[in-house]
VOPAKE-857449 format. One record per residue (C-alpha): x, y, z; residue number from 1. Coordinates in steps of 0.001 Angstrom, whole numbers, padded with zeros to 6 digits. Example, Ala and Ser with C-alpha at 12.3 -4.5 7.8 and 13.67 -1.06 7.14 Angstrom:
<recs>
+---------+---------+---------+------+
:       x :       y :       z : resi :
+---------+---------+---------+------+
:  012300 : -004500 :  007800 :    1 :
:  013670 : -001060 :  007140 :    2 :
+---------+---------+---------+------+
</recs>
This chain:
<recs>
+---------+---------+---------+------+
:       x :       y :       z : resi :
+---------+---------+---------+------+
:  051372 : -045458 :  192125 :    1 :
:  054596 : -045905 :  193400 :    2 :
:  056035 : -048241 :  196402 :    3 :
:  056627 : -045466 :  198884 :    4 :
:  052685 : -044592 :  199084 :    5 :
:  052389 : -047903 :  201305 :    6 :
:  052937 : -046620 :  204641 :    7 :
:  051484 : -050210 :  206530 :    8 :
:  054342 : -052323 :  207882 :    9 :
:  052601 : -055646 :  207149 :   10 :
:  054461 : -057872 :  209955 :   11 :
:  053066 : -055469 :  212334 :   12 :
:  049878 : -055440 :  211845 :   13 :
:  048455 : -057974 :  213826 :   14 :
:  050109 : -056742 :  216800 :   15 :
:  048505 : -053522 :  216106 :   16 :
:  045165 : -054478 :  216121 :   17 :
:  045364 : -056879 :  218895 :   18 :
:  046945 : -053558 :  221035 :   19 :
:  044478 : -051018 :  220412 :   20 :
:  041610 : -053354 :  220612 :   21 :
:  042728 : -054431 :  224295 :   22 :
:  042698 : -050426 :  224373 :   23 :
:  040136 : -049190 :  222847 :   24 :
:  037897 : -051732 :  225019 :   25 :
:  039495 : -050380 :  228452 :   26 :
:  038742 : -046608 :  227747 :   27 :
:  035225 : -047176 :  226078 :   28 :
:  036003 : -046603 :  222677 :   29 :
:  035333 : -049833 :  220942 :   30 :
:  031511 : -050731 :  221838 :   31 :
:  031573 : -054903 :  220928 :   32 :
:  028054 : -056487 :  220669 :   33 :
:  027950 : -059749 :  221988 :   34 :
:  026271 : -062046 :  220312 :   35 :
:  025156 : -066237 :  220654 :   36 :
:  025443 : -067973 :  217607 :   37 :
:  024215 : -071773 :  216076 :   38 :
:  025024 : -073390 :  212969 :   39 :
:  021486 : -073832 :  210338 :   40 :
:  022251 : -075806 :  207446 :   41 :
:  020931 : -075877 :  203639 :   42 :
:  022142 : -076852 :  199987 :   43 :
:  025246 : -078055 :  201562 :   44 :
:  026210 : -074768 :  203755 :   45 :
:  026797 : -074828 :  207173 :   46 :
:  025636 : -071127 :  207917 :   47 :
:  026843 : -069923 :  211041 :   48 :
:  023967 : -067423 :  212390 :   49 :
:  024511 : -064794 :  215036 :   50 :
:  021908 : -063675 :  217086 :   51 :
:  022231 : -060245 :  219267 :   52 :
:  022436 : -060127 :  222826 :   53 :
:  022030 : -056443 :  222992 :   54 :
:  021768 : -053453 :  220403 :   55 :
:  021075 : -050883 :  222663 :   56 :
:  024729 : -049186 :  222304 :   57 :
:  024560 : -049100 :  218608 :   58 :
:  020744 : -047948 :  218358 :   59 :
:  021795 : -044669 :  220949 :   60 :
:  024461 : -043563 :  217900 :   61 :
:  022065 : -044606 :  215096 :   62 :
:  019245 : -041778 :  217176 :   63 :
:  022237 : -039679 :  217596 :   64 :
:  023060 : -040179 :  213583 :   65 :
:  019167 : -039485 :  213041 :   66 :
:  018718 : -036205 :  215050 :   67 :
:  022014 : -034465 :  213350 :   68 :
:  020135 : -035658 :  209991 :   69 :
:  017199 : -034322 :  211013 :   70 :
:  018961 : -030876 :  211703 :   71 :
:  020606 : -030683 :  208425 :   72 :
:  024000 : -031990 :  209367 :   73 :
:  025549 : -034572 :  207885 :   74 :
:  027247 : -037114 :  210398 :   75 :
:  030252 : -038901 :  209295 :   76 :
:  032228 : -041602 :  211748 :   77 :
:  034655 : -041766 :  209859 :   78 :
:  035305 : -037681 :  209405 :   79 :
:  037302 : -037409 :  211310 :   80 :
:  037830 : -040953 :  213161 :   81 :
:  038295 : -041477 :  216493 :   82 :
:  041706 : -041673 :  217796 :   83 :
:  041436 : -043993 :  220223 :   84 :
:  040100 : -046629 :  217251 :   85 :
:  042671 : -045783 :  215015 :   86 :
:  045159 : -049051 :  213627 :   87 :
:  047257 : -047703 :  211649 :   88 :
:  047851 : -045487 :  208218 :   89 :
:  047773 : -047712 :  205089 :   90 :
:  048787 : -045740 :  201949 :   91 :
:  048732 : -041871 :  201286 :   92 :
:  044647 : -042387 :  200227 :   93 :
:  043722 : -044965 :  202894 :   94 :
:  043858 : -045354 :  207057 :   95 :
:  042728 : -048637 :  208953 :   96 :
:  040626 : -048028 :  212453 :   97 :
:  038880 : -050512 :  214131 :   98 :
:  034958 : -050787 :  213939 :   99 :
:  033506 : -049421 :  217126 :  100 :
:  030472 : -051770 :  216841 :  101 :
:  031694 : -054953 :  216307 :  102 :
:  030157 : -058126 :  216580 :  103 :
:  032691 : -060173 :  214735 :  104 :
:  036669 : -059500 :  217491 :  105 :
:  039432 : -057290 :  216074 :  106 :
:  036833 : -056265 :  212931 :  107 :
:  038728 : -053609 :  210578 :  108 :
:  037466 : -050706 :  208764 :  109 :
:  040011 : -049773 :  205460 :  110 :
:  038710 : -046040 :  205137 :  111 :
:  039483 : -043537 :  202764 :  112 :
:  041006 : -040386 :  204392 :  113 :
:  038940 : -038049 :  201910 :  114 :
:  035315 : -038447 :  201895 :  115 :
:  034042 : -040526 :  198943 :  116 :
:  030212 : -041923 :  198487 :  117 :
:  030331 : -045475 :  199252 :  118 :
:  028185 : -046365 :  196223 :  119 :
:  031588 : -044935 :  194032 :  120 :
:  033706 : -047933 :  192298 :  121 :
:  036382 : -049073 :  193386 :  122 :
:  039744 : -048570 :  192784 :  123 :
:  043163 : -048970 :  192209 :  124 :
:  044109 : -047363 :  195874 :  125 :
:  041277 : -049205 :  197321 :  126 :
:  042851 : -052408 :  196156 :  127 :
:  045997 : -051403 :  197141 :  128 :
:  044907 : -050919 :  200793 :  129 :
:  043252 : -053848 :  200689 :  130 :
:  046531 : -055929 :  199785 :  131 :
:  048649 : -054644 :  202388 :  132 :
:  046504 : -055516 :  205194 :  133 :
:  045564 : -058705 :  204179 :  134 :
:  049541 : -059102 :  203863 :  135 :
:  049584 : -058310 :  207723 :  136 :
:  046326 : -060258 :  208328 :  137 :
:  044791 : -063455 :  206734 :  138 :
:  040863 : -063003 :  206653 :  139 :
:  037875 : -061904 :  204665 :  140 :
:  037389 : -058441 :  202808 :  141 :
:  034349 : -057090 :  201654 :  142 :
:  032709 : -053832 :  200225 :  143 :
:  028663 : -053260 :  200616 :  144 :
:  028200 : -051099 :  197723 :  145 :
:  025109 : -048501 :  199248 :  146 :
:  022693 : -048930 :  200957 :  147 :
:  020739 : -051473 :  199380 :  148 :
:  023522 : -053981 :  199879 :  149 :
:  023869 : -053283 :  203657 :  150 :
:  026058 : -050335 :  203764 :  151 :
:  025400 : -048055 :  206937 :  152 :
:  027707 : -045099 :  206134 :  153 :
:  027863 : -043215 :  203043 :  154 :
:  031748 : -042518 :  203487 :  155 :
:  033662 : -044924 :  200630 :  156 :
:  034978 : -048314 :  203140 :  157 :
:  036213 : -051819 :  202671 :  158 :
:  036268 : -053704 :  205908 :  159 :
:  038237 : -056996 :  207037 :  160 :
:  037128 : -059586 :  209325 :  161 :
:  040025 : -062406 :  210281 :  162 :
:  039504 : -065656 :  209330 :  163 :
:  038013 : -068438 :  210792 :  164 :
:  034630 : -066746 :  211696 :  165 :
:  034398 : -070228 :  214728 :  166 :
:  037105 : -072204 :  215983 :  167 :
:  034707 : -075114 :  215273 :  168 :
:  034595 : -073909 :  211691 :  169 :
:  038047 : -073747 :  209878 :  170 :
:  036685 : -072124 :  206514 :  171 :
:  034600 : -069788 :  205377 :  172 :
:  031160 : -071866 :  205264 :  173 :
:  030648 : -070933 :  201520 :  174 :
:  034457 : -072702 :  200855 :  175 :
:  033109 : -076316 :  200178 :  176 :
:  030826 : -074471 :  196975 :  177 :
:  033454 : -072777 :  195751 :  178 :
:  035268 : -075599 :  194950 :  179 :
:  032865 : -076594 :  192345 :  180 :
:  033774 : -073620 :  190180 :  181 :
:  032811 : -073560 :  186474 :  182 :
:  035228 : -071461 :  184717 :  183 :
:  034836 : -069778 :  181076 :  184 :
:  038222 : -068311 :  180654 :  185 :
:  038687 : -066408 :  184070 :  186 :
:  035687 : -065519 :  185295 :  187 :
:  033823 : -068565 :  186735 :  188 :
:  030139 : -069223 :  188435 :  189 :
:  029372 : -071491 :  191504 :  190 :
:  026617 : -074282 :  191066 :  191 :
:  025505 : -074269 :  194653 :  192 :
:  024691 : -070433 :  194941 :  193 :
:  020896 : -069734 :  193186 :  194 :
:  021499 : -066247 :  192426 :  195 :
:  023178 : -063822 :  190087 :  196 :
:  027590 : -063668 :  191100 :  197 :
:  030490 : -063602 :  189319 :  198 :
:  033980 : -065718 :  190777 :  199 :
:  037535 : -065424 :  189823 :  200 :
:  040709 : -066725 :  191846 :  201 :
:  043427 : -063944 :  192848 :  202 :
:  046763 : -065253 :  193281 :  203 :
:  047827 : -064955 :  196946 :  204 :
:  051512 : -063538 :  196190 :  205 :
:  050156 : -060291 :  195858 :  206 :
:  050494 : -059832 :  199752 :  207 :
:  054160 : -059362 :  199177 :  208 :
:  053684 : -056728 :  195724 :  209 :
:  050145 : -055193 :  196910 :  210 :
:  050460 : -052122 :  194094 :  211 :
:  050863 : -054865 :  191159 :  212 :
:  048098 : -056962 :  193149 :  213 :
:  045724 : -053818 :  192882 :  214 :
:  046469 : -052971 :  189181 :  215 :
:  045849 : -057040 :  188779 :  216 :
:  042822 : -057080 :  191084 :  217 :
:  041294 : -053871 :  189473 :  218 :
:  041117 : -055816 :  186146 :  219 :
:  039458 : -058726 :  187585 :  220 :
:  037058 : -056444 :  189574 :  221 :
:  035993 : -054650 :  186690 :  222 :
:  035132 : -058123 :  184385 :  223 :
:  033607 : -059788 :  187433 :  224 :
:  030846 : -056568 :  187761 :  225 :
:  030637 : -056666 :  183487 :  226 :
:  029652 : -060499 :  184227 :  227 :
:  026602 : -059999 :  186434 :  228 :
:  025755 : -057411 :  184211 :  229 :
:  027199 : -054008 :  186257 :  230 :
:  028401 : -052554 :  183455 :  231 :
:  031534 : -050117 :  184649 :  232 :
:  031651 : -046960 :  183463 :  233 :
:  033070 : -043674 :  184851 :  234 :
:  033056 : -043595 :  188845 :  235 :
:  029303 : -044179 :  189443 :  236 :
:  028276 : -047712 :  190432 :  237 :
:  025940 : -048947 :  187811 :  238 :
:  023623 : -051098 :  190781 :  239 :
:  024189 : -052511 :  194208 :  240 :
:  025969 : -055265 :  194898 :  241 :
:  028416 : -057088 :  197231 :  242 :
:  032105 : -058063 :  196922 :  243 :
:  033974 : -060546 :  198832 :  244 :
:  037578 : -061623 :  198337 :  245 :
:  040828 : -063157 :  200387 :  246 :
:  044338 : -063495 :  199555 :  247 :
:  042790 : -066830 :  197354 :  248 :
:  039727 : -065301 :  195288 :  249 :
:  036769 : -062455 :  194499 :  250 :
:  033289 : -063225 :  194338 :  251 :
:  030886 : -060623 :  193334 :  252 :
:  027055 : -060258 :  193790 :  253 :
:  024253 : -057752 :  192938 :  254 :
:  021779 : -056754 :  194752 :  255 :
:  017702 : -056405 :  194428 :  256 :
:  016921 : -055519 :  198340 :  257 :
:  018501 : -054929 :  201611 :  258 :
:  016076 : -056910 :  203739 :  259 :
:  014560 : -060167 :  203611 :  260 :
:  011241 : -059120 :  205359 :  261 :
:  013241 : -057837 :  208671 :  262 :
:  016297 : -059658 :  208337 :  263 :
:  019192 : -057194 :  207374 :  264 :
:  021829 : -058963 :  204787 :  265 :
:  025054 : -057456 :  203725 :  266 :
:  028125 : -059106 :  202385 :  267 :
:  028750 : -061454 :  204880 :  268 :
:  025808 : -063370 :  204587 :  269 :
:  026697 : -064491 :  201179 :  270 :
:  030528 : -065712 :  202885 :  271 :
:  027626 : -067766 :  204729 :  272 :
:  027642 : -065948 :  208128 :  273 :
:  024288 : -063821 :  208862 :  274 :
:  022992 : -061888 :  211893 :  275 :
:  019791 : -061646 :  213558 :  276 :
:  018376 : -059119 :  215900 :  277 :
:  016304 : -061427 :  218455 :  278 :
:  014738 : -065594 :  218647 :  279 :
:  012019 : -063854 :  216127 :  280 :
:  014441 : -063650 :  213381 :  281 :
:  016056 : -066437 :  213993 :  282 :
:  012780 : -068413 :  214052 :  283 :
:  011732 : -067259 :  210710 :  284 :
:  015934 : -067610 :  209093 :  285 :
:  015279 : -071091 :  210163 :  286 :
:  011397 : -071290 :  208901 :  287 :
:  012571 : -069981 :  204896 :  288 :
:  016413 : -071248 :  204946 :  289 :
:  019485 : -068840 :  204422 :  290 :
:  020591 : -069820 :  201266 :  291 :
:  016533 : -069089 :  199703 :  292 :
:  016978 : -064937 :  202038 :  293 :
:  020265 : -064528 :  199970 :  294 :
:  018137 : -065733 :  196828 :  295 :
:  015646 : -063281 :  197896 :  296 :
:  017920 : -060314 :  199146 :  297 :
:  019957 : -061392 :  195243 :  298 :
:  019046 : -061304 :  191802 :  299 :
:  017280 : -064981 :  191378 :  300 :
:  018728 : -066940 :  188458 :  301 :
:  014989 : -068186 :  187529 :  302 :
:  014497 : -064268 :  187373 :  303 :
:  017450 : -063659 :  184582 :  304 :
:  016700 : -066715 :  182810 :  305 :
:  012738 : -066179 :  182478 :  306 :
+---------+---------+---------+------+
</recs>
């Protein structure tokens, strides 16, 4: 790669997305789902729950999505992508658009302008997108690999949430964990989390050099997956799992189920924010404890070990 295929203006960015989302919410584009939300805390986690106000919006496209399926067509969001959500182009391989169901404000989607399966490994260009807008905004990324680790389109995207996820929160609620680190060489596992991940520590300079950042982060990427046992080989993903990184670090986690009975997880939960659908939900989140549904939704340690 070479430093003219970054077409994102970093210091721009932000204003970007704060434009078109003022936009895109005035001419009906960008369909936000409010939400409450309350803090439940376990192990040391302060996990900051969501419940939905209303999903009827999102549950009229997911019919939609379900009746072209059922006629033999393929629907793809994200083939071609609505104008009116569009941010801005990233790299020759990658645009940014907003997500038109967003729960989380000014919610990014790092897409890849040619269709590729979302259960595909990632790679050097993904990483490279991902770098340059974290260089124009400081937040979370992360990649649901298929379906079985929450993924609800089949066409190959990263997305980026800003950081904090509550003004009453400063950090990410998993941060406090992560501090307790144990390292062997690079790769490193986290003594509060009871399920199968992988850690390692990026260096935030990479903002300013995002093609040396992705050659850098592709490395990493591929040892964390060898350490929870995803063995990488050709272009196939070798099991679902979840990915999570900022400017700071990468955690990586596979997956054994989407659900926790009716509870939907996907990479967020395991940054320690999770979603609910009604008081039902929440009721039973509360009744079994977040951190033992991303055991569940995980690979359990007790399961490796035994």
């Amino acid at each position: 790669m070479t430093e003219g295929q970054i077409l994102l203006k970093p210091d721009t960015l932000w204003h970007q997305v704060k434009e078109q989302t003022e936009y895109a919410l005035n001419c009906g584009a960008l369909l936000s789902i409010p939400t409450e939300f309350e803090f439940v805390e376990q192990d040391g986690v302060n996990f900051l729950v969501r419940i939905l106000a209303n999903l009827a919006r999102k549950n009229a496209a997911k019919k939609k999505q379900n009746k072209q399926a059922a006629a033999g067509k393929d629907f793809n969001p994200f083939l071609p992508y609505e104008q009116d959500l569009f941010i801005s182009d990233i790299s020759e391989t990658h645009v940014c658009i907003l997500n038109k169901f967003n729960v989380v404000d000014y919610h990014l989607l790092i897409i890849t302008r040619h269709f590729e399966e979302q259960e595909s490994l990632l790679t050097v260009e993904d990483f490279a997108a991902m770098w340059a807008c974290l260089a124009g905004m400081d937040g979370l990324v992360f990649y649901n690999s298929g379906k079985l680790a929450g993924a609800s389109q089949r066409h190959k995207h990263l997305q980026l949430v800003p950081l904090p996820f509550a003004a009453s929160q400063p950090q990410i609620p998993i941060a406090l964990l992560l501090t307790s680190a144990k390292f062997s060489d690079a790769i490193a596992t986290i003594p509060g989390l009871p399920f199968i991940h992988a850690f390692a520590k990026l260096q935030p300079a990479w903002i300013d050099s995002p093609l040396v950042g992705a050659q850098a982060t592709l490395e990493i990427y591929h040892k964390l997956m060898c350490a929870v046992g995803l063995e990488v080989d050709g272009n196939q993903q070798p099991g679902a799992y979840n990915l999570l990184a900022t400017r700071e670090w990468m955690l990586i986690i596979p997956r054994s189920q989407e659900h926790f009975q009716s509870i939907s997880v996907n990479s967020l939960g395991f940054a320690g924010a999770l979603l609910v659908k009604n008081e039902l939900e929440m009721q039973l989140l509360k009744q079994h404890g977040p951190m033992n549904i991303l055991k569940e939704v995980g690979i359990s340690q007790l399961t490796v070990d035994s």
